[in-house]
Every structure is written in structure tokens, then in C-alpha cells.
N, CA, C and O atoms as CSV, one atom per row, in Angstrom:
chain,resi,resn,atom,element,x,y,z
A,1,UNK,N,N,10.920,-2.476,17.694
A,1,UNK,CA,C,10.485,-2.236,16.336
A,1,UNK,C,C,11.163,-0.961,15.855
A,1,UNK,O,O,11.127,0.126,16.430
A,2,UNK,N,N,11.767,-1.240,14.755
A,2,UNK,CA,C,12.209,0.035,14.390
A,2,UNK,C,C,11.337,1.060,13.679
A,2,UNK,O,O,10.215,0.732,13.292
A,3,UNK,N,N,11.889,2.493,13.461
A,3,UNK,CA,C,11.419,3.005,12.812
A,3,UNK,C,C,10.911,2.589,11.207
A,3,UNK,O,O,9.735,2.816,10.918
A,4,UNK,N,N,11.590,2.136,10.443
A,4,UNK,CA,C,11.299,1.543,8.999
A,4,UNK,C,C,10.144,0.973,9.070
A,4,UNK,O,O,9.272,1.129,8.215
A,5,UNK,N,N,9.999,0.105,10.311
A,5,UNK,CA,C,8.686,-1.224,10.477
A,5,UNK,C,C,7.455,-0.369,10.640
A,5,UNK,O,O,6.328,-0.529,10.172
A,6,UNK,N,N,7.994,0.678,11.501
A,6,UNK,CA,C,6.501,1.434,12.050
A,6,UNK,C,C,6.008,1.693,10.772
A,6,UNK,O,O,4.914,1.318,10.349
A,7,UNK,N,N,7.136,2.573,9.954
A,7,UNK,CA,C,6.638,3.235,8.725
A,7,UNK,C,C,5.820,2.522,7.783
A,7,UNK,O,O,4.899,3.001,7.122
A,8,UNK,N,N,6.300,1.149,7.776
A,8,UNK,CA,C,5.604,0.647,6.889
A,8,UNK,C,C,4.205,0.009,7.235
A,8,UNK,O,O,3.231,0.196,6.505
A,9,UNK,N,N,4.154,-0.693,8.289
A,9,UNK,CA,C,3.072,-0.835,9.080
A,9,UNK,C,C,1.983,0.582,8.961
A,9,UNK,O,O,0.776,0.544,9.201
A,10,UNK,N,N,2.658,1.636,8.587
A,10,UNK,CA,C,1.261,2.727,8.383
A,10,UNK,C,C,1.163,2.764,7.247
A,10,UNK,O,O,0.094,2.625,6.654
A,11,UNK,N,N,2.150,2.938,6.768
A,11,UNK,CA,C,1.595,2.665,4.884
A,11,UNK,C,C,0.925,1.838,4.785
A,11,UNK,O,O,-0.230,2.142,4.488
A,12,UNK,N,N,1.152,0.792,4.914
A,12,UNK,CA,C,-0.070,-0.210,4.693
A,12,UNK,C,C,-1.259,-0.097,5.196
A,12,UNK,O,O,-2.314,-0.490,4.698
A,13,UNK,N,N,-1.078,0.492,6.276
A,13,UNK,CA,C,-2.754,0.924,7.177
A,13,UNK,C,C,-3.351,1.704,6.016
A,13,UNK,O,O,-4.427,1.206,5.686
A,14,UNK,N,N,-2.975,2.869,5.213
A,14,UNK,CA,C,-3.543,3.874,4.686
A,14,UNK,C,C,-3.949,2.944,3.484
A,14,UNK,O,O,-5.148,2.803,3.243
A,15,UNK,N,N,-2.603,2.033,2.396
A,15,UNK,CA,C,-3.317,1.642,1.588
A,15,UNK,C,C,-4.348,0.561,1.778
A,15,UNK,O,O,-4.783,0.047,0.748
A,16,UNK,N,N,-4.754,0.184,2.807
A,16,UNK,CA,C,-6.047,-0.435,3.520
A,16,UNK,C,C,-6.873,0.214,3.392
A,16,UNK,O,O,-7.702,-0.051,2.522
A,17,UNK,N,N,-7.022,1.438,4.266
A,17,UNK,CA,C,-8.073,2.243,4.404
A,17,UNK,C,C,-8.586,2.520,3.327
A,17,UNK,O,O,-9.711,2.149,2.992
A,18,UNK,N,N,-7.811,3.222,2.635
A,18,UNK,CA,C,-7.821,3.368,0.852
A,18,UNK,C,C,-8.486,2.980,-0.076
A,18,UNK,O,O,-8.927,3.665,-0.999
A,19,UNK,N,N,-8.672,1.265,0.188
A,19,UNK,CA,C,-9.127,0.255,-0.385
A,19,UNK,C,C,-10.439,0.229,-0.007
A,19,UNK,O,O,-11.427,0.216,-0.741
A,20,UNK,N,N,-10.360,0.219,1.684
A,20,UNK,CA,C,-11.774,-0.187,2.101
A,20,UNK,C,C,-13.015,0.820,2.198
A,20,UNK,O,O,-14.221,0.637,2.361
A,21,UNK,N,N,-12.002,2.273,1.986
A,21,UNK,CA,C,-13.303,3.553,1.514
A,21,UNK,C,C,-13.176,3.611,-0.091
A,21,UNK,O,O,-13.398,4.706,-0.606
A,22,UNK,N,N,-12.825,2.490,-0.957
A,22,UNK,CA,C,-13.106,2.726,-2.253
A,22,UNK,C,C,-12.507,4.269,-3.437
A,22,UNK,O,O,-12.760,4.707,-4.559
A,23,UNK,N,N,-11.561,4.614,-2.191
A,23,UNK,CA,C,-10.464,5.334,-2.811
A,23,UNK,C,C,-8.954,4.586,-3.732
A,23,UNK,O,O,-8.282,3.576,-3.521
A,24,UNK,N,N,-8.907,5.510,-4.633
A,24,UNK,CA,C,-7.776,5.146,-5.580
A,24,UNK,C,C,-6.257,5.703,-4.197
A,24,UNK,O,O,-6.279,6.730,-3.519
A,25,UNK,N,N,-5.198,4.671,-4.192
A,25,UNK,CA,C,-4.249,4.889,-3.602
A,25,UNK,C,C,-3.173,5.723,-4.486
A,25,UNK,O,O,-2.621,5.427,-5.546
A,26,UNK,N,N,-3.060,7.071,-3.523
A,26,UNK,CA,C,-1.632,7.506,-4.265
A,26,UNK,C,C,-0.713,7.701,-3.920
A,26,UNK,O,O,-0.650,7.972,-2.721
A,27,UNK,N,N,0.678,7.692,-4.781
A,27,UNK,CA,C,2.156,6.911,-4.522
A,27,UNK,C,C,2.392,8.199,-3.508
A,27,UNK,O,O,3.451,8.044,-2.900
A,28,UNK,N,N,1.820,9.227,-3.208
A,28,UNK,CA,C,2.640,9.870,-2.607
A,28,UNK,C,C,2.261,10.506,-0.993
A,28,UNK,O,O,2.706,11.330,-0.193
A,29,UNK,N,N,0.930,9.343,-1.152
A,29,UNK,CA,C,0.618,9.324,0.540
A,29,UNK,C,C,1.696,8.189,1.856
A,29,UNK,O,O,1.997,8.209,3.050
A,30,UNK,N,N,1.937,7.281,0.553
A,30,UNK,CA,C,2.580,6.205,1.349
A,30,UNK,C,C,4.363,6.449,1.627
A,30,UNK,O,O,5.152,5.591,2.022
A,31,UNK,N,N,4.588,7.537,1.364
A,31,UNK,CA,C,6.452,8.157,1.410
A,31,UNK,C,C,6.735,9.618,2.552
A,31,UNK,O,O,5.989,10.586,2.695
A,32,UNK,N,N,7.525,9.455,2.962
A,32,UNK,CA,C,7.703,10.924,3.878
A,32,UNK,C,C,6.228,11.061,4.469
A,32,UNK,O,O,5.159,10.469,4.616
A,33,UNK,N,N,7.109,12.600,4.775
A,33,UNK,CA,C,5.981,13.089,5.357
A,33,UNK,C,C,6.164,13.068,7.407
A,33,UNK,O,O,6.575,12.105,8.054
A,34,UNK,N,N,5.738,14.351,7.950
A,34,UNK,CA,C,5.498,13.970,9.033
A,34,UNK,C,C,5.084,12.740,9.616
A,34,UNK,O,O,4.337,11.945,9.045
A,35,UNK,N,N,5.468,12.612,10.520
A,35,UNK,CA,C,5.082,11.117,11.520
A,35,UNK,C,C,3.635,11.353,12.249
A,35,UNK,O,O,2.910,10.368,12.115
A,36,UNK,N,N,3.225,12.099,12.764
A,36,UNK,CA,C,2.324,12.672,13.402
A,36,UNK,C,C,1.400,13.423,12.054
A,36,UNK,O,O,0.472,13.950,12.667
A,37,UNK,N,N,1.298,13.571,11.341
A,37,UNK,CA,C,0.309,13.520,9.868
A,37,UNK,C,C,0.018,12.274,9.828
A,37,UNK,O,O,-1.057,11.686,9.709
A,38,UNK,N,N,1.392,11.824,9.971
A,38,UNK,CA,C,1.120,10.225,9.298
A,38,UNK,C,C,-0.350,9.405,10.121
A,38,UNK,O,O,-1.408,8.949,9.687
A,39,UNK,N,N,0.241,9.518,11.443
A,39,UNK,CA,C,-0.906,9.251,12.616
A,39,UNK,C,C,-2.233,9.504,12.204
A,39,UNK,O,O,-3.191,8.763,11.984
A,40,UNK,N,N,-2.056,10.784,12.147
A,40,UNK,CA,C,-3.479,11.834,12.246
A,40,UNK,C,C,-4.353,11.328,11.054
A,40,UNK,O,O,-5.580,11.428,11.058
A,41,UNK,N,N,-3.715,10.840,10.149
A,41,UNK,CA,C,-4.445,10.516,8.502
A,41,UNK,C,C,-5.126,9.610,8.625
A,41,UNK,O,O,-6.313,9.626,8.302
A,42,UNK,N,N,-4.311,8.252,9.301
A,42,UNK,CA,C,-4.480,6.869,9.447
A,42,UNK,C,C,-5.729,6.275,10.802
A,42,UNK,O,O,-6.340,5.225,10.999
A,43,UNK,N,N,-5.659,7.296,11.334
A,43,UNK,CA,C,-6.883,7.586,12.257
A,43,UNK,C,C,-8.076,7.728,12.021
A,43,UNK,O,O,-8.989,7.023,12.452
A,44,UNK,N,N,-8.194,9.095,10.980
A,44,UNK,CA,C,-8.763,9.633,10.126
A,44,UNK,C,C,-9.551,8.487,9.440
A,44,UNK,O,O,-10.755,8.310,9.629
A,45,UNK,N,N,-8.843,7.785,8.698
A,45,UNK,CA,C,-9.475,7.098,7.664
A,45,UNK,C,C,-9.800,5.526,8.129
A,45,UNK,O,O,-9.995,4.564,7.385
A,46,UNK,N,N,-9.799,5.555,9.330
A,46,UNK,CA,C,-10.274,4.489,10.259
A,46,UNK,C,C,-11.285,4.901,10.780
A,46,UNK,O,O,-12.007,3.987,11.177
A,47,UNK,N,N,-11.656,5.884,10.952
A,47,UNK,CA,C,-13.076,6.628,11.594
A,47,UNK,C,C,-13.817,6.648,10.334
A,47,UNK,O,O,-14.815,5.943,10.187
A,48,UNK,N,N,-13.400,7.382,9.467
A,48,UNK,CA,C,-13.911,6.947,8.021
A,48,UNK,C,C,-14.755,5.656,7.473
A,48,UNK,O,O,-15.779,5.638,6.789
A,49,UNK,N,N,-14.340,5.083,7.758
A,49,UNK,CA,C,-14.899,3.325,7.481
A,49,UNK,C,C,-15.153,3.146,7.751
A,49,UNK,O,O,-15.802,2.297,7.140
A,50,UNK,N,N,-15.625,3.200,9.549
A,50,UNK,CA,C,-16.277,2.825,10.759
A,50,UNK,C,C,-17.232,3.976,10.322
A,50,UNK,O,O,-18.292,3.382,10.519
A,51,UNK,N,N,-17.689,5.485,9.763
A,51,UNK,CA,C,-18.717,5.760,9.303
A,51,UNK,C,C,-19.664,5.564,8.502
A,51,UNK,O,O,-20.814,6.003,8.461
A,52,UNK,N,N,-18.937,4.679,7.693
A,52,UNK,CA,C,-19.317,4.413,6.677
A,52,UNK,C,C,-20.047,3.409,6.398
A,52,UNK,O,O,-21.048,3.327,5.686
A,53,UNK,N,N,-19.185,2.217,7.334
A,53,UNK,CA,C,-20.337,0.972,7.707
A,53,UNK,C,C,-21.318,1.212,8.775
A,53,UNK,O,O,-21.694,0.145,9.259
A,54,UNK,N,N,-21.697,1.932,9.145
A,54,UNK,CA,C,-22.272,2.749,10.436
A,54,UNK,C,C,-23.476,2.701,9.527
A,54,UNK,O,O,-24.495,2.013,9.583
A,55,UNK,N,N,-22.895,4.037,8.291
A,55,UNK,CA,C,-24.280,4.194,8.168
A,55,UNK,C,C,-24.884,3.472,6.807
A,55,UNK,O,O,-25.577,4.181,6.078
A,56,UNK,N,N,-24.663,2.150,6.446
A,56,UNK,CA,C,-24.634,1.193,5.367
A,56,UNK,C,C,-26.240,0.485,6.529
A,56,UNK,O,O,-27.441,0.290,6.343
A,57,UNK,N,N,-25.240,0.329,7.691
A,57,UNK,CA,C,-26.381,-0.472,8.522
A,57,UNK,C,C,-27.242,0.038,9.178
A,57,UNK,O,O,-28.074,-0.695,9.713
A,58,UNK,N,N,-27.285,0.934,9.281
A,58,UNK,CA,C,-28.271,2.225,9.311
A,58,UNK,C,C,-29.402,2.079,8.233
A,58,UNK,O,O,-30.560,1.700,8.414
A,59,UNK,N,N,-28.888,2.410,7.251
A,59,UNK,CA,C,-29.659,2.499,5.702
A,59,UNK,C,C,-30.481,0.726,5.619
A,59,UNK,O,O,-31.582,0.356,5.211
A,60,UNK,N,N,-29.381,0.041,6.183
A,60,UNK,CA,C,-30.506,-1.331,5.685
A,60,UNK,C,C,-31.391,-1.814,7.029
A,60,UNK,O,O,-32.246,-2.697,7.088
A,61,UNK,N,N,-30.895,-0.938,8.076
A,61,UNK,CA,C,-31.971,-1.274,9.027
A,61,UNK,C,C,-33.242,-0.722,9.021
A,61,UNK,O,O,-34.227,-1.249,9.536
A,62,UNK,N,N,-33.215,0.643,8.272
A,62,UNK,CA,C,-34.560,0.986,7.861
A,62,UNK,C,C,-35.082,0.721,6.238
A,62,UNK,O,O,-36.013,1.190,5.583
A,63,UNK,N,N,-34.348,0.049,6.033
A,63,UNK,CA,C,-34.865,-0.753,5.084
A,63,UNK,C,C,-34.930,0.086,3.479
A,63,UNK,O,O,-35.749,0.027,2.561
A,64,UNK,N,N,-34.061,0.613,3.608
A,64,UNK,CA,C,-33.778,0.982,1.911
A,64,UNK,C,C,-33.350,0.029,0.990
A,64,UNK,O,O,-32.465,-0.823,1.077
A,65,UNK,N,N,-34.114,0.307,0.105
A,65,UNK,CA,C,-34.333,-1.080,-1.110
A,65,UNK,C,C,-32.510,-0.954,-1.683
A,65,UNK,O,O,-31.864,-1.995,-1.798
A,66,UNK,N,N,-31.934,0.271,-1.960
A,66,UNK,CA,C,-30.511,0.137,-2.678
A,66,UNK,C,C,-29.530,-0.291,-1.536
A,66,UNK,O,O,-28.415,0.097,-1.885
A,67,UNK,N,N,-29.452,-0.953,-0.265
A,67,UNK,CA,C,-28.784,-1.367,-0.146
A,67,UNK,C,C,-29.099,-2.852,0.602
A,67,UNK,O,O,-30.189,-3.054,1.139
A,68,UNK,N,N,-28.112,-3.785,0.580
A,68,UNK,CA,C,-27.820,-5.341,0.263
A,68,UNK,C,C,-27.211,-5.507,1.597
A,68,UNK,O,O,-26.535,-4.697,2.230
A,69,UNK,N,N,-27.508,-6.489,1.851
A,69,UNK,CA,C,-26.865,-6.896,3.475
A,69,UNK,C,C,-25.404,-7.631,2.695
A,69,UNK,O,O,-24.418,-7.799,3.412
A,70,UNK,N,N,-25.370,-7.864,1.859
A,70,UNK,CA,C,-23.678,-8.736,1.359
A,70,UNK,C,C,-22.860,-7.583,1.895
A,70,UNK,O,O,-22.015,-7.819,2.758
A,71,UNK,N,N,-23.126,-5.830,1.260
A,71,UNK,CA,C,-22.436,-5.159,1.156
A,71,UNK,C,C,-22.458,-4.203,2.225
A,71,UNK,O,O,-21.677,-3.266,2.058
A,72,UNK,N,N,-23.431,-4.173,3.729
A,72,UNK,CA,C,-22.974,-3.901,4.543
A,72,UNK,C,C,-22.299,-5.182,5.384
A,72,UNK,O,O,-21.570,-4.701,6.251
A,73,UNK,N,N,-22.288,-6.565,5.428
A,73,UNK,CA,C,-21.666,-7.129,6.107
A,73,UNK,C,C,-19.977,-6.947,5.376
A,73,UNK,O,O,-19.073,-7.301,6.133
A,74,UNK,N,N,-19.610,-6.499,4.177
A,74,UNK,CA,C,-18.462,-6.504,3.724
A,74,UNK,C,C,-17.706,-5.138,4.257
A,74,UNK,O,O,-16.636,-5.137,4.865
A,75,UNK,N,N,-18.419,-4.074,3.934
A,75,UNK,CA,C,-17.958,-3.239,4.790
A,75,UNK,C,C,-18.153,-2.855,6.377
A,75,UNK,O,O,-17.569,-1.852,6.785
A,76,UNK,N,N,-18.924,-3.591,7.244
A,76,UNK,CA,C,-18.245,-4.002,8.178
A,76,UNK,C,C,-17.224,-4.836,8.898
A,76,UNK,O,O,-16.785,-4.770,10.046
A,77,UNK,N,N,-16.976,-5.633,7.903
A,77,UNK,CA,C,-15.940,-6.353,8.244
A,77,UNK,C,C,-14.452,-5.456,7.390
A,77,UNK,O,O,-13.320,-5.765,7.761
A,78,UNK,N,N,-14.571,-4.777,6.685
A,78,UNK,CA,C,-13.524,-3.860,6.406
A,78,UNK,C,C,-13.351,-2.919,7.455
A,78,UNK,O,O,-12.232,-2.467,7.697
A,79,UNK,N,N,-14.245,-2.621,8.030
A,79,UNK,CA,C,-14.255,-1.484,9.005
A,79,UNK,C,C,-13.398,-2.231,10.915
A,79,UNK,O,O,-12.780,-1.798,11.887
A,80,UNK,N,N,-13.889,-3.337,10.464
A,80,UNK,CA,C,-13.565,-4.288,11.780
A,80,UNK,C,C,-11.696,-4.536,11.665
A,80,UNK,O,O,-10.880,-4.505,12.587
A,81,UNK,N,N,-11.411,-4.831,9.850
A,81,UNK,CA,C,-9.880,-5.435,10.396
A,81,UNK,C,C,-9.275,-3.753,10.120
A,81,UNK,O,O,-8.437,-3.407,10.952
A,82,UNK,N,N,-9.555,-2.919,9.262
A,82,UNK,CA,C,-9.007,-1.416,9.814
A,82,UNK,C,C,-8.627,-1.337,11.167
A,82,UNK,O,O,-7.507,-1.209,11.663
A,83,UNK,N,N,-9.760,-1.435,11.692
A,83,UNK,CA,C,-9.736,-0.840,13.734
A,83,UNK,C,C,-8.801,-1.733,14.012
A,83,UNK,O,O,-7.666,-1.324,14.254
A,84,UNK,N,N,-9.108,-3.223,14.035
A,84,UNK,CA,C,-7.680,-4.204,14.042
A,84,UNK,C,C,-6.472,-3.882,14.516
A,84,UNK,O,O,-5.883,-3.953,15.595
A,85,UNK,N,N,-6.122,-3.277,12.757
A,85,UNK,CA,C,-5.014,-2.584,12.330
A,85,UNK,C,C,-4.109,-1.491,12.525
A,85,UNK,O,O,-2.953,-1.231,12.187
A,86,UNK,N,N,-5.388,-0.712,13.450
A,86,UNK,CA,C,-5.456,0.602,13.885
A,86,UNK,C,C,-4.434,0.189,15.752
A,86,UNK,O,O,-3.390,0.637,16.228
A,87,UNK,N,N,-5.233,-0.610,16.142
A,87,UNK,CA,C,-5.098,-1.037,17.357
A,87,UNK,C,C,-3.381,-1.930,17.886
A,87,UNK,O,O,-2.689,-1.862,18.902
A,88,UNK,N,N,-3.248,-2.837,16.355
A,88,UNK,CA,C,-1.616,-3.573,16.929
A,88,UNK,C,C,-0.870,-2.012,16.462
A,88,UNK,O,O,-0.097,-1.695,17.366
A,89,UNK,N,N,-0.872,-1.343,15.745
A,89,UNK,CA,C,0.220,-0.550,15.755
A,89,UNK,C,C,0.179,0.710,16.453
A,89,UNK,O,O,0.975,1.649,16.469
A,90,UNK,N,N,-1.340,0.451,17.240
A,90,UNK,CA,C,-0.939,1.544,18.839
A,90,UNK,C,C,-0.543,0.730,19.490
A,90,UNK,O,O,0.233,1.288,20.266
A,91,UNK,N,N,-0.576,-0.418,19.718
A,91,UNK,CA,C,0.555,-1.239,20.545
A,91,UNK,C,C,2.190,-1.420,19.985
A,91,UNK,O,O,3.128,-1.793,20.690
A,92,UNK,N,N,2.241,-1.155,18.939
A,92,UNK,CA,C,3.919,-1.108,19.050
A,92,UNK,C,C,4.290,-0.262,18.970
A,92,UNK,O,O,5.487,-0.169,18.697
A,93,UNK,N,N,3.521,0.851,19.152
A,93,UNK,CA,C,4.062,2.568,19.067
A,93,UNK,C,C,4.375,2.743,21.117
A,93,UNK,O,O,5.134,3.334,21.886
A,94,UNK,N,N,3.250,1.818,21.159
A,94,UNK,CA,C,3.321,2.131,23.391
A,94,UNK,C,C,4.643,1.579,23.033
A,94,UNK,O,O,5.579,2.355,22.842
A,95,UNK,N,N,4.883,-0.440,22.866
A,95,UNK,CA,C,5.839,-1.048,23.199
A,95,UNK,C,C,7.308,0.288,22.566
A,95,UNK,O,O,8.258,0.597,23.285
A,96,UNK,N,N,7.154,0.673,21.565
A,96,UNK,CA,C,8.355,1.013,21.117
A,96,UNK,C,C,8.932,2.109,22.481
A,96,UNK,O,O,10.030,2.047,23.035
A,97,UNK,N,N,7.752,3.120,22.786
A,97,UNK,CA,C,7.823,3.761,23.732
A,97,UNK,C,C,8.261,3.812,24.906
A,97,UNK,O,O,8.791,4.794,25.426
A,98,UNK,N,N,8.053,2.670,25.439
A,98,UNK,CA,C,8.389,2.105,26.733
A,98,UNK,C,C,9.793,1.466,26.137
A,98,UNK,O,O,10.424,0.997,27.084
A,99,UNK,N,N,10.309,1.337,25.216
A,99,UNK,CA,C,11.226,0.430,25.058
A,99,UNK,C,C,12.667,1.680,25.258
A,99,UNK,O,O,13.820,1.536,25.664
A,100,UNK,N,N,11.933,2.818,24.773
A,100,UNK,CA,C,12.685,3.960,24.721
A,100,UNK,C,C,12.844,4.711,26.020
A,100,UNK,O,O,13.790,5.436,26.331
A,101,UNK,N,N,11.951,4.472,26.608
A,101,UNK,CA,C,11.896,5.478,28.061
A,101,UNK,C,C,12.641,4.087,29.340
A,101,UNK,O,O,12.436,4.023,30.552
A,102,UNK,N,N,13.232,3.447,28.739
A,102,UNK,CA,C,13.981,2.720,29.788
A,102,UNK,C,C,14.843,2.191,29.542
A,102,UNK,O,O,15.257,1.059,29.789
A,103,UNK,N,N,15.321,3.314,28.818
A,103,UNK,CA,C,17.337,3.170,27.686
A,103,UNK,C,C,18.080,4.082,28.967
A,103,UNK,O,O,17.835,5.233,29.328
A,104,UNK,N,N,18.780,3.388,29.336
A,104,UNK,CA,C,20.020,4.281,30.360
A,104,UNK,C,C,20.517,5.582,29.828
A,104,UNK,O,O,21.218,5.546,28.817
A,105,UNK,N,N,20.353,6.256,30.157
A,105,UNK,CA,C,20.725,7.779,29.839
A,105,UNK,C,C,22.442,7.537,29.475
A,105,UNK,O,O,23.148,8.497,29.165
């Protein structure tokens, strides 16, 4: 996988995340920028969502009238294909890795 693929594969993670914490996406998270920011953000806002539906089902397990089981099963399942998302592109960051550490000098 090349570099370009990775890149974009995280852009898209973020404008996911983005989406699924009900943030407005901006043009200038998804360009440059450290690689390791890049990481650190996309992590970030995967823990984010996974808090968030955390505590949605929290709130309707003790039974607060303002929230709706539609809208914690929606944001758990946002929170579910994030981690997903989170997970194939720590696998092609290993694969790329290994692909690199066994290039003939």
C-alpha cells in the first residue's frame, strides 16, 4: 500500500469520525500535515464516538426520558464501523511495515 492510499484511507477515517460526532468537516484537516498527528487525531476521534455511544447507553439504561433507543443504537453502530475503520488501517500500516522491514538493504 502506498503512501497516497494510507493517506487517504485516514482522511476518510476523520471525515467519518466527523460525521459520526456530528461535527462540521474542515477542508483543512483532511490535507498535509504530520503523519503521526494524523494518527494521533484519528484515534482520538474514535475514542470519541466510542464515548459517546458509551454514554447515550448509559443515559437510556437509566432511563432518561430525552433519550431514544433509535439514537443510541445509531450511534453505536457509528461507533462500531469507526473502530472497524480504525482497525483495517492498523493492519495496513503493520502489513506496510513488515513489507518495509524485509526490503534487501
Amino acid at each position: 500500500m502506498s503512501t497516497a492510499d494510507i493517506n487517504q484511507v485516514l482522511a476518510q477515517m476523520r471525515v467519518i469520525a466527523s460525521q459520526a460526532a456530528g461535527q462540521p468537516v474542515r477542508p483543512e484537516e483532511t490535507t498535509g500535515g504530520d503523519f503521526g498527528q494524523l494518527l494521533k487525531q484519528s484515534i482520538d476521534s474514535v475514542n470519541e464516538t466510542q464515548q459517546q455511544a458509551g454514554a447515550l447507553k448509559q443515559a437510556f439504561e437509566t432511563g432518561q426520558a430525552d433519550v431514544d433507543l433509535a439514537e443510541v443504537m445509531i450511534a453505536t453502530q457509528k461507533s462500531s464501523l469507526s473502530f472497524q475503520a480504525m482497525v483495517q488501517v492498523r493492519n495496513k500500516l503493520v502489513d506496510a511495515y513488515k513489507d518495509v522491514m524485509n526490503m534487501p538493504i
